[in-house]
N, C-alpha and C positions, 0 to 999 in steps of 0.2 A: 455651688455652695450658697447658703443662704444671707441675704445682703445683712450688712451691719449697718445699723445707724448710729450717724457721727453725733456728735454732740449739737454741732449748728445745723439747723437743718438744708438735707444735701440741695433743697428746691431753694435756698434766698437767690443764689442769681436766674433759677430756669422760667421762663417764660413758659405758662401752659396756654393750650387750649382745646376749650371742650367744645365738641359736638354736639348740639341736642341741650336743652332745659330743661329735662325733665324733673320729676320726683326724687330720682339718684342725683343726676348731675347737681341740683341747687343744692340739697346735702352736702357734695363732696365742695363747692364754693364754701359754703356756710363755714365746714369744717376746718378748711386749708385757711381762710380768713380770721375766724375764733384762735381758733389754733397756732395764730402766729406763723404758721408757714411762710407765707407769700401776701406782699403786699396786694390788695387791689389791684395799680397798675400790670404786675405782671400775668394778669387771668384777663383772657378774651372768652367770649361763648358766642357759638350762632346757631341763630334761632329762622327761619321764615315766617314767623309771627312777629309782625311790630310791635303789637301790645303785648306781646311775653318780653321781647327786649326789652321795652321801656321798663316792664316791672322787676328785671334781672339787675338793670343799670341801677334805677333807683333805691332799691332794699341794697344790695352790695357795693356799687360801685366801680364795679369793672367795665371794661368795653363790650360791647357789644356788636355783631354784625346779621346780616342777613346770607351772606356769602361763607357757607364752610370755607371756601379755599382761600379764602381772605384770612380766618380765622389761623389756617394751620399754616399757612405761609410763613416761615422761618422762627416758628413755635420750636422751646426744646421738647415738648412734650404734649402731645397729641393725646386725648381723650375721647371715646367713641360711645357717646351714652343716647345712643339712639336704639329703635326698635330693630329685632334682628332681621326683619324682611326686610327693612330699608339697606341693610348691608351693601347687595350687589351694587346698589344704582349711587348712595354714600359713597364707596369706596371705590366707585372707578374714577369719582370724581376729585378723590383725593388723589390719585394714585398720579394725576399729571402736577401735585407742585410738592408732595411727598418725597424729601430728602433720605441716604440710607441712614446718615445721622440719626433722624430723628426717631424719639421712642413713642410708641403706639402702645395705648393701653385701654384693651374694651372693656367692658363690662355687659358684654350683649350676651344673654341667657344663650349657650347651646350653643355658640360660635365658636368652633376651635380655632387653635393658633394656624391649622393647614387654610382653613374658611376665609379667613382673615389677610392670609399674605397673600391667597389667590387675589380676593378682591381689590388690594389695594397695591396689589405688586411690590409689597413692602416685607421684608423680614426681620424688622428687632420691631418684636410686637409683645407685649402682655396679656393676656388672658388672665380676667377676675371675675370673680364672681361675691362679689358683695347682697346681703340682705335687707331688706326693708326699716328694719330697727336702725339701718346707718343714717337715717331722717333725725334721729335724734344722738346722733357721734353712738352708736350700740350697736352699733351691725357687729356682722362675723363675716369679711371679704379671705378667699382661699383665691390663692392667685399662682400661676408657672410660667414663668419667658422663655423665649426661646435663644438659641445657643448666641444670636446675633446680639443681643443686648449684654449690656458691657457690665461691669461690674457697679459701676457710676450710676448708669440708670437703675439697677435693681435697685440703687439705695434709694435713689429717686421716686421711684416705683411704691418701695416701701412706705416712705413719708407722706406721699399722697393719698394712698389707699387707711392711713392711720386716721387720715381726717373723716373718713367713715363709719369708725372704731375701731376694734383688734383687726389682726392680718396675720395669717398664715401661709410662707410661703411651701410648695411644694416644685420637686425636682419633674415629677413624672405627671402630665396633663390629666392622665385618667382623676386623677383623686379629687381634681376641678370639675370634673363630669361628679363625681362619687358626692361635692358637695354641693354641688348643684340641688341633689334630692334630699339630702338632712338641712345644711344651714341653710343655705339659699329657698326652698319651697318651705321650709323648717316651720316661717312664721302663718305659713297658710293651718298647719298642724295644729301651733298653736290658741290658733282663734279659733279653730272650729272646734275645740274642748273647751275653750272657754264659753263659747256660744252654748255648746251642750249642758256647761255647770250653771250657768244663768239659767235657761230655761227649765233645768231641773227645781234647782230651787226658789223659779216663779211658779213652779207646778205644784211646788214644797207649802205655797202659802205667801213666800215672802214679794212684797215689793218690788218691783224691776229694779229700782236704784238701788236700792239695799242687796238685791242680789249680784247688781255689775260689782260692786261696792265688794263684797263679800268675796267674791273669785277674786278678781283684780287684785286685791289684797294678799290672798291666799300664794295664789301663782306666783306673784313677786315675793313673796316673801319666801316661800320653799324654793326659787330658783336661788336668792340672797345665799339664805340656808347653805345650800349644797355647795355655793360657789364660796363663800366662805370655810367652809367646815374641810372642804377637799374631800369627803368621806362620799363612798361608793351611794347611790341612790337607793339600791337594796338597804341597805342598813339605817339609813334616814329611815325607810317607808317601816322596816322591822320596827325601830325607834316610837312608833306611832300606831301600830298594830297590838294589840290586847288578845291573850287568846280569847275566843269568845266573843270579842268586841265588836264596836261599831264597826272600823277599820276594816275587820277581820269580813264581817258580813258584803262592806262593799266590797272588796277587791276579790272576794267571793264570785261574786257578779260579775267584776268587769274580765278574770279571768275566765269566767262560763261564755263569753259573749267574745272571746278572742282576741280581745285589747290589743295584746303584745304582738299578733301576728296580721291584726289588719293593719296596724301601724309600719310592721315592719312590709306587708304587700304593696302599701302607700309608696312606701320609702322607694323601692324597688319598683316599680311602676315610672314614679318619675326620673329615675335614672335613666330607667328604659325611654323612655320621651325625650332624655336632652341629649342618648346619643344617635336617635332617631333626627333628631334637627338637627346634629353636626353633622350625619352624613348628608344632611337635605343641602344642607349648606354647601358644604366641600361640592356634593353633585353640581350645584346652581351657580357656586362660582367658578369649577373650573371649569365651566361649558362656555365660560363665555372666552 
C-alpha cells in the first residue's frame, strides 16, 4: 500500500546518511534542510574528496566523513547516491556494518532492488529514481520497496524523496524501469527541443539571448498552462491551431518529420538501456 504522510515529519528523530555528494545527493541535503525535515546534526555524507567535504560541511552544516562505513554505521537511513558502476565495490563495503533494520534508498539509474540486496547483502532497500530538475525541489522521483521495509520506512522513504520535489510511489518495480525512460531521461528530451527552438529562431534572425529568452519563456509557460488547466495537451495545442494558420503550417512539419514517433523510439530505446544495465547489474553482483 502506498505510505501516508503524517503530519510531523516521519524523519524528525531518523538519523540519515548519504553516500556520495553528488549533484543528486546535495539537492536532496538542500531539500530535507529548507524543507524543515531534519535538522543539520541528523545528516552525515561521505565523500573521498577533502575539498568536497569541506565545501558540503560549510554551505549545510552536517558532518561529514571520508569513510562510507563510518557514515552508515548505525544510520536509520542509508542513502546510495553514487555512480552505478561503483555499486559492487560500495556495497560489499557496506554490506559488513549494514544492519537488517536499516532502510537503504538508491537512487542509482538502472540498479534493481534484486542488484542492490545482492551487493550489499541487505533486503529493506528502496529503489528511486529521481530527475535532475530535483537541483531545484522539481524533480519527479518514481520509487518501489521491497516487501522487507516496514510501513515506517515507506513514510520515511516518502518524506525524504519530497525534498527532491513530487514522488510517486509504485507497487510493481517495472514502472521504475518504465520511468527511468519518460521522467528520469525526460529532461535530457527536454533540452534538446529547447536547443532545437533556440537555434531555429537564431536562424530566424533573432539574437541568441532573445531567442534563449523566447523558448525558456514559451516552454515554462505552456508546461504552467497544462498543469494548471489539467486539460488534455491535444486540446491546449487545438486551442492554438487556426485552420490555415501559423500553427497549422508548423505542426504540418513536425508531423511530416515524425515527431511523435521518434519521441516515442527515444522513449523506448532508453527503457531498453536501463533494463539492459539492471540485468548487467543482477549478472556483476551475483557473480561475486
Amino acid at each position: 500500500m502506498p505510505p501516508i504522510l503524517a503530519s510531523v515529519s516521519p524523519l524528525k528523530e531518523a538519523t540519515i546518511a548519504i553516500v556520495g555528494t553528488g549533484a543528486m545527493a546535495e539537492a536532496m541535503i538542500a531539500g530535507l534542510l529548507s524543507g524543515g525535515h531534519v535538522a543539520a546534526t541528523q545528516v552525515i555524507a561521505s565523500d573521498p574528496r577533502a575539498e568536497r567535504r569541506e565545501a558540503v560541511e560549510a554551505k549545510y552544516g552536517i558532518r561529514t566523513t571520508g569513510s562510507n562505513t563510518e557514515a552508515v554505521d548505525g544510520a536509520d537511513i542509508v542513502v546510495l547516491a553514487i555512480k552505478p558502476q561503483m555499486l559492487l565495490r560500495v556495497g560489499r563495503e557496506l554490506s559488513a556494518v549494514l544492519a537488517p533494520d536499516q532502510l537503504v534508498i538508491s537512487i542509482l539509474a538502472g540498479s534493481t532492488t534484486v542488484a542492490l540486496g545482492n551487493a550489499m547483502r541487505h533486503d529493506a532497500v528502496v529503489r528511486a529514481m529521481p530527475n535532475t530538475p530535483a537541483q531545484l525541489s522539481k524533480g519527479m522521483t518514481v520509487w518501489c520497496a521491497t516487501e522487507q521495509v516496514s510501513d515506517v520506512q515507506r513514510s520515511q522513504a516518502a518524506a525524504l524523496l519530497t525534498s527532491l520535489g513530487k514522488e510517486i510511489f509504485v507497487e510493481d518495480e517495472k514502472y521504475v524501469s518504465m520511468s527511468t525512460a519518460v521522467s528520469g531521461t525526460g529532461p535530457a528530451y527536454v533540452f534538446m527541443v529547447m536547443e532545437a527552438l533556440i537555434d531555429a529562431a537564431v536562424h530566424l534572425g533573432f539574437p541568441r539571448h532573445i531567442a534563449h529568452d523566447l523558448v525558456i519563456e514559451t516552454l515554462l509557460g505552456g508546461t504552467l498552462l497544462a498543469q494548471e488547466s489539467g486539460d488534455h495537451p491535444a486540446y491546449l495545442r487545438n486551442m492554438v491551431t487556426s485552420p490555415a494558420g501559423t500553427s497549422a503550417a508548423a505542426i504540418a512539419e513536425m508531423e511530416k518529420g515524425r515527431l511523435r514517433t521518434v519521441l516515442s523510439e527515444a522513449v523506448f530505446a532508453a527503457y531498453r538501456r536501463t533494463e539492459e544495465l539492471g540485468r548487467e547489474l543482477e549478472e556483476e553482483t551475483a557473480a561475486e
